[in-house]
C-alpha positions, 0 to 999 in steps of 0.5 A: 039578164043572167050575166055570171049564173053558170050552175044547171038548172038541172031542169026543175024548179030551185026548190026541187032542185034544192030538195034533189040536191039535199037527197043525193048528198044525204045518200052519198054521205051514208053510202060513200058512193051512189049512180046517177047522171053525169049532170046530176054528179056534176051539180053535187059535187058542187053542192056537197064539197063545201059541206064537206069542208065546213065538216073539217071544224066541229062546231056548233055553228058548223053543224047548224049550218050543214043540218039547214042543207042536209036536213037529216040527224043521221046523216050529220053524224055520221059527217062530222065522226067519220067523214071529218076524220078521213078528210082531215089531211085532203085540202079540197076535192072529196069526191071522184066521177067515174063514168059509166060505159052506155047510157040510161035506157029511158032518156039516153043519159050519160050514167056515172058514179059519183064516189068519196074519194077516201072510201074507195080502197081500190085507188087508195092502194093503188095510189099508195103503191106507185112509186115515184119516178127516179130523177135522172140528171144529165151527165156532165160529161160530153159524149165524144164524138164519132171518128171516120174510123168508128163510122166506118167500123159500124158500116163493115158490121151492118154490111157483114149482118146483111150479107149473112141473113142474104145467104141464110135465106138464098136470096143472094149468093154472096162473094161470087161476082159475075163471069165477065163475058167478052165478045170475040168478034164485035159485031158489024154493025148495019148500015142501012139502019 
């Protein structure tokens, strides 16, 4: 049964899924930013976030055990001096998916990029710039409410606005009313009908 074994296979076996894994955090980490597919990105971040924080102590045993990870010198160095130091401050969530518009040529795959976070200048400044909203508070005061006098003021306006655009576009002569016709003699009615 596979009650509560919810990571992708990623359709490869584990120890090429375990080589893969290795090989895309090792370039991720030198190259702060790679493309892959949005599956693959998904499977690292997972991987290579608690490397990351396990980076955040400098020990000996710390390194030892992302070196049975990562399996590359360089790349541990570089970890632990100058990743260590810009994620000092962050609590978790190091890396960033960015998703790309279309899709792989070959199989059809969702294509994104899959970046650490405190190298990419350009969300950095961003997020450094926005300002935080104001906080409004509610005024105690009550607004008083409408009189027939101030209802029936704006009613006077609206209709003088109306009347004023009417005659500007001719549609409707304004102030003549309509001559009364009377007839002088009513007619007789018919009685046949």
């Amino acid at each position: 049964m596979r009650h509560n074994k919810k990571f992708n296979h990623l359709g490869r076996t584990s120890s090429h899924r375990k080589a893969m894994l290795a090989n895309m955090a090792c370039s991720l980490i030198l190259h702060k930013r790679i493309e892959t597919t949005v599956a693959k990105a998904k499977a690292l971040r997972v991987y290579v976030e608690p490397l990351i924080t396990k980076c955040k102590e400098d020990s000996t045993h710390s390194r030892r055990i992302t070196f049975a990870y990562l399996r590359q010198k360089q790349v541990i160095s570089e970890l632990f001096n100058e990743v260590s130091q810009k994620v000092a401050n962050r609590p978790g969530g190091y890396t960033r998916i960015l998703k790309l518009s279309g899709t792989r040529i070959g199989d059809n795959a969702d294509r994104c990029i899959i970046e650490l976070v405190d190298y990419n200048t350009t969300y950095t400044e961003v997020k450094a710039e926005k300002k935080a909203p104001a906080r409004r508070r509610r005024s105690s005061k009550k607004e008083k409410p409408m009189t027939a006098a101030d209802a029936q003021a704006i009613v006077e306006e609206a209709v003088e606005i109306v009347e004023k655009n009417l005659e500007a576009t001719g549609e409707i002569a304004v102030a003549e009313e309509p001559p009364v016709v009377e007839d002088e003699a009513p007619k007789a009615e018919d009685p046949q009908a």
